[in-house]
C-alpha positions as CSV (number, residue, x, y, z in Angstrom):
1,X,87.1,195.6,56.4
2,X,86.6,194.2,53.0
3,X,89.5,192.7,51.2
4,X,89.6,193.6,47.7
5,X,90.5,191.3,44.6
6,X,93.1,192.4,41.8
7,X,90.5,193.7,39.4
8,X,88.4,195.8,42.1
9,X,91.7,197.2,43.3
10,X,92.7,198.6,39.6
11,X,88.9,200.2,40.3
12,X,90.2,202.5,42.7
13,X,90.2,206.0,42.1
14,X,92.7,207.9,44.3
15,X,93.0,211.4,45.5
16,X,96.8,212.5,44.1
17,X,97.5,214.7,41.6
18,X,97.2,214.2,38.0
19,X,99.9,215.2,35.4
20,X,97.9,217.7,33.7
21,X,97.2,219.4,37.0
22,X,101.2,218.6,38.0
23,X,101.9,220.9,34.2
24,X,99.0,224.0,35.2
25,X,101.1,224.3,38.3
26,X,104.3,224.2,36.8
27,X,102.8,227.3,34.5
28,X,101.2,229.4,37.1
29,X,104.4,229.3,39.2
30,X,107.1,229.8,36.6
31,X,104.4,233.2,35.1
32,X,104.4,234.3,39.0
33,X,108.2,234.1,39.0
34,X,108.3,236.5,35.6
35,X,105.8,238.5,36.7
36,X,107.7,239.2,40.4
37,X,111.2,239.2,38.9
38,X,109.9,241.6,36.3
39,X,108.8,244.0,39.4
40,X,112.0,243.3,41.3
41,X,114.3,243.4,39.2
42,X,113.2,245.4,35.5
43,X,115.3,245.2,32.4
44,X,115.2,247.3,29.6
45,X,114.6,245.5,26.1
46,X,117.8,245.8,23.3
């Protein structure tokens, strides 16, 4: 096992999520709520 210095440890790519895939989520699960409450449950438009 290497041990790594400061600067090759602000290198390091990781594996998480990123914000702007964090925000697409966000948007394809609040559109899939609509869409299903819009089946469930429609409203007429005043």
């Amino acid at each position: 096992m290497k041990i790594l210095t400061n600067d090759e440890l602000k290198k390091v790519d990781g594996g998480g999520f990123s914000v702007g895939f964090m925000i697409g989520l966000g948007i394809v699960v609040t559109f899939l709520i609509g869409v299903i409450d819009g089946i469930v449950r429609p409203l007429k438009c005043n």
